[in-house]
N, C-alpha and C positions, 0 to 999 in steps of 0.2 A: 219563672221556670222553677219547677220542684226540684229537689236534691237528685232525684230519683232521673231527670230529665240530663241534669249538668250531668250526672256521672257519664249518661250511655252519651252524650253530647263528646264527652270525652275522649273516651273511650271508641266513640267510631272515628276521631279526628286523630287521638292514634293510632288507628290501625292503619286508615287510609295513606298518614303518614310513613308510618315503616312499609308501606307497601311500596311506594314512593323510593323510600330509600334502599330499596331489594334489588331496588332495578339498577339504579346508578346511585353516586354520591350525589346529594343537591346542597347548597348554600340554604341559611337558614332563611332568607332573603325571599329566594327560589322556592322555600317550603312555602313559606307566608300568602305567597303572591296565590301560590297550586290552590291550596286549602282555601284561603279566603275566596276565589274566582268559584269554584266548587260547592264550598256550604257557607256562603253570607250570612244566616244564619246566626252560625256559633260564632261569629266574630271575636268576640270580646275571648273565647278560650282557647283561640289558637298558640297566642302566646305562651302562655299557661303551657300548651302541650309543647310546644318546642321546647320551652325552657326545661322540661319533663327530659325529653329526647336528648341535649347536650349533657343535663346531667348524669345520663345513664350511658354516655358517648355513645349515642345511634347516632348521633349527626353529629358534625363539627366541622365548620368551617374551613379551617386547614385542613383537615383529612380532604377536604371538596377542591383546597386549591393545589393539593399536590398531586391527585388524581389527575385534572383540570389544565395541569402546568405537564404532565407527561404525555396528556392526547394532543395537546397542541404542539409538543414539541416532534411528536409525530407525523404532525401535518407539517412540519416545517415553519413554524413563527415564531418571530424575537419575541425577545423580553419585555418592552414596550407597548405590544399589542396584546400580548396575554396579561400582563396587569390592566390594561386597559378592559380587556373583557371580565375580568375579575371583578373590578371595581362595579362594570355595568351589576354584576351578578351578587353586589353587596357583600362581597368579601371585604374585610377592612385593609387597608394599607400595610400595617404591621405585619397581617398573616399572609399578606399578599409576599411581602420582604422576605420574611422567612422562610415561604414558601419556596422563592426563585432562589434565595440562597443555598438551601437545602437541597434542590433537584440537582446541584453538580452536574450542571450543561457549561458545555465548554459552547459559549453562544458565537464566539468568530468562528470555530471550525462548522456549527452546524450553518449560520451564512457561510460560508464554501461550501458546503455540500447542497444546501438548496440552491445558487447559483448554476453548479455542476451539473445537480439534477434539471433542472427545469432549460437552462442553453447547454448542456453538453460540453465539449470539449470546443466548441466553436470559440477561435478568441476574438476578445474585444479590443478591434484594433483603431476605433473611430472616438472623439468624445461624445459626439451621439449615442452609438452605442454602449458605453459607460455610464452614461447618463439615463439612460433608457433599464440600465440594468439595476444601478443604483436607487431609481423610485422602485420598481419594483421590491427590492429589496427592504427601503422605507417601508412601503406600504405590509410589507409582512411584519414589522413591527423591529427591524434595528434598527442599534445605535450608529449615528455617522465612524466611528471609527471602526465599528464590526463589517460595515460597508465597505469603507477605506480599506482593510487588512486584504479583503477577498481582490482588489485591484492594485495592490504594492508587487505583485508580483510577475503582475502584466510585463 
């Protein structure tokens, strides 16, 4: 490959890239995966161009997991399961931490309000239905005592 070839190789991998990143935040992860699926090709300058793209902060990881940590808290999921989608999406652990720590979610009052919203004011008066509440709750990604808190008042 001539000089002449690497530059516009480049050069179309970041555009394609910041086009990428116009639309929503991605993980650098995310960029990788796009780009290389797209142009097999340029392999070997993909990296090259992201590491381009974090220097100039068009991309950056935490900026992907604090976006990333407020859509999901939208949807109503614990802390648990959005580090867990993080991780799928190659964000590191550290930016993951700081990330949850920095969002200032009060994570037991939003389990009570996702409880509230999805059963209503219906109470749970059986252990079945505590227990039927409580996976659900799991499965949205909290902690046993964010769960706990939303049924001490039962």
């Amino acid at each position: 490959m001539s000089d002449t070839e690497a530059k516009d190789s480049l050069a179309l991998l970041r555009f394609r890239a910041m086009d990428l990143l116009a639309r929503r935040e991605h993980s650098a992860h995310e960029l990788e995966t796009k780009l290389a699926t797209k142009f097999p090709e340029f392999e070997e300058h993909i990296v090259q161009v992201l590491s381009e793209l974090q220097r100039d902060n068009l991309q950056s990881d935490r900026r992907f997991a604090e976006a990333f940590i407020a859509s999901r808290i939208r949807k109503g999921q614990g802390p648990y399961r959005i580090s867990q989608e993080l991780q799928q999406r190659g964000v590191t652990s550290g930016d993951t931490k700081e990330a949850l720590a920095s969002c200032g979610q009060d994570w037991f009052q939003l389990a009570a309000e996702v409880v509230q919203r999805k059963y209503g004011g219906t109470p749970c008066n059986s252990f079945q239905e505590q227990a039927r509440r409580s996976r659900f709750l799991q499965y949205r990604g909290f902690s046993s005592e964010q769960i706990r808190s939303c049924f001490d008042d039962d």
